[in-house]
C-alpha positions in Angstrom: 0.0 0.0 0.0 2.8 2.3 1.2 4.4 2.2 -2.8 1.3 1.9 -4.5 0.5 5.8 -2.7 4.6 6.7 -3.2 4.0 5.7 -7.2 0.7 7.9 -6.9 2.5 11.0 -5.0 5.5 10.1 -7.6 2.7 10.7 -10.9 1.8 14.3 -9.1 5.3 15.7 -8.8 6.3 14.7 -12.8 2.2 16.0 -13.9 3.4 19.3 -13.6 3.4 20.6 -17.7 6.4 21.8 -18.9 7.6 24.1 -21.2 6.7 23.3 -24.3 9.6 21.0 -26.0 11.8 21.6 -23.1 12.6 25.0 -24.4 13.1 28.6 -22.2 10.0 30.4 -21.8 9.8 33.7 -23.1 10.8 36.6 -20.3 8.8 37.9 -17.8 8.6 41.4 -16.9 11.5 43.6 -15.6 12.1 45.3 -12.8 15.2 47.0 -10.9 16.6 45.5 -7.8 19.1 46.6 -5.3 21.0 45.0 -2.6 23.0 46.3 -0.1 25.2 44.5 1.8 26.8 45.4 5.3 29.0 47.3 4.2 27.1 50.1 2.3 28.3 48.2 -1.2 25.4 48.2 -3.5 24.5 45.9 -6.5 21.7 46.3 -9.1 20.3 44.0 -10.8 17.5 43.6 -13.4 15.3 40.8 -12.0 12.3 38.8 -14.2 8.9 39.1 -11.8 7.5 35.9 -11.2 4.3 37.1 -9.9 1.5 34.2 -11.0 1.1 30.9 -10.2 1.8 29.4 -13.8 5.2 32.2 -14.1 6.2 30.8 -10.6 6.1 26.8 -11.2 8.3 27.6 -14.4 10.5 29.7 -13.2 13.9 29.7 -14.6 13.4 25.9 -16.0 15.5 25.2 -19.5 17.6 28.5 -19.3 21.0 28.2 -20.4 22.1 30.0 -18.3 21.4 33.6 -16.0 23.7 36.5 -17.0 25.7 38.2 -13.8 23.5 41.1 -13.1 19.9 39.2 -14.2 17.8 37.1 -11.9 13.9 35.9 -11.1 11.9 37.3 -7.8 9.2 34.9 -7.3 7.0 37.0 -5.2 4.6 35.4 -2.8 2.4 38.0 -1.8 2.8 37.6 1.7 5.0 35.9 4.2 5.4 32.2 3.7 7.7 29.6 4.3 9.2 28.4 0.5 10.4 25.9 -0.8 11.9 25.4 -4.4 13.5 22.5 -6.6 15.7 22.4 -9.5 13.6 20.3 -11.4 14.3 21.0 -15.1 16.6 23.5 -14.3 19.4 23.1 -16.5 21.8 25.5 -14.6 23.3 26.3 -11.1 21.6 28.8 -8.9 22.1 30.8 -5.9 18.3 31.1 -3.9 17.8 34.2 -1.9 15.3 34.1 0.4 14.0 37.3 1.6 11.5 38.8 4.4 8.4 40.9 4.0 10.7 44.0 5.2 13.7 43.2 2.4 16.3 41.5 5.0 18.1 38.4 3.4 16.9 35.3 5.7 18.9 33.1 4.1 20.8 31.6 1.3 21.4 28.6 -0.4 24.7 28.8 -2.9 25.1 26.4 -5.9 22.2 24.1 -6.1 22.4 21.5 -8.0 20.9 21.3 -12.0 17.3 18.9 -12.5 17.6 18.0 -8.4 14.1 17.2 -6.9 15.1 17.9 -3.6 13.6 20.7 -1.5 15.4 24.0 -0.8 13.5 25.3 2.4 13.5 28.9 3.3 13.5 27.9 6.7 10.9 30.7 8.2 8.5 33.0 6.4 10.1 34.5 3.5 8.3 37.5 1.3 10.3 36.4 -1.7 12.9 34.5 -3.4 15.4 35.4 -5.4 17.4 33.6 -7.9 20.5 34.2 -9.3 23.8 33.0 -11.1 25.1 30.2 -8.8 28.1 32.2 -7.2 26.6 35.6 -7.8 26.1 35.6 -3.3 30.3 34.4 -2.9 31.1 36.9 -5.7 29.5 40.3 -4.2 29.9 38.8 -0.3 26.2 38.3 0.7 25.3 37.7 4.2 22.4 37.3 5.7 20.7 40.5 6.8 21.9 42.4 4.1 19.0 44.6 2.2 17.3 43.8 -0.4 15.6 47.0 -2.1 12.6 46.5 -4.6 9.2 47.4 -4.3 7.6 44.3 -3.2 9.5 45.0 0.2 8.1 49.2 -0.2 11.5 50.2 -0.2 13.1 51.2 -3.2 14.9 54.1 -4.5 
């Protein structure tokens, strides 16, 4: 019984459609994002806006690859915990998870290409962020550095 519900759970996760024919979906929407980090250092970037459902379950699946100053905000309207996968994604990320207020809560660095397994947020996050996998080692982000956009009502 306990495979026959595991097979069932297993048909939910891969029932998710896809990009057609495995290929990038167009781009989403741009807007300006800043972070700060703790030591008055700021870095823009220009950040697709994953704002529905249907933009958020694709996400960044079948890009090539996310340039040093581009990124996705998957905005969740409100404070939730988050989780993400890598599944179909065919290149390295660095996840940002952010609070309602803009603080960096946390940060996973490098995940791994087409993984199923969970990336957790770890407490109620406003957003998440993703980026070029060493994009948080390269510019020295810590958590509690700011992030400015105007999800968070703090931008420029």
């Amino acid at each position: 019984m306990l495979r026959r519900s595991l097979l069932g759970l297993t048909g939910l996760l891969f029932a998710t459609p896809a990009p057609a024919q495995n290929q990038p979906q167009p781009r989403l929407p741009e807007e300006k994002l800043v972070i700060v980090t703790r030591d008055g250092k700021r870095h823009e970037f220009r950040v697709e806006m994953a704002l529905t459902t249907e933009h958020q379950m694709v996400g960044l699946m079948f890009r090539p690859s996310v340039g040093p100053d581009e990124g996705m905000l998957f905005d969740w309207g409100q404070p939730r915990e988050s989780s993400m996968w890598m599944r179909n994604t065919i290149t390295s990320l660095d996840m940002v998870f952010i609070t309602a207020d803009g603080r960096i809560h946390r940060i996973a660095e490098r995940t791994v290409p087409y993984s199923l397994a969970a990336i957790d947020s770890r407490g109620p996050v406003r957003a998440t962020l993703e980026l070029a996998a060493g994009t948080a080692e390269r510019l020295g982000l810590r958590v509690g550095d700011r992030v400015m956009q105007r999800i968070f009502n703090n931008a420029d």
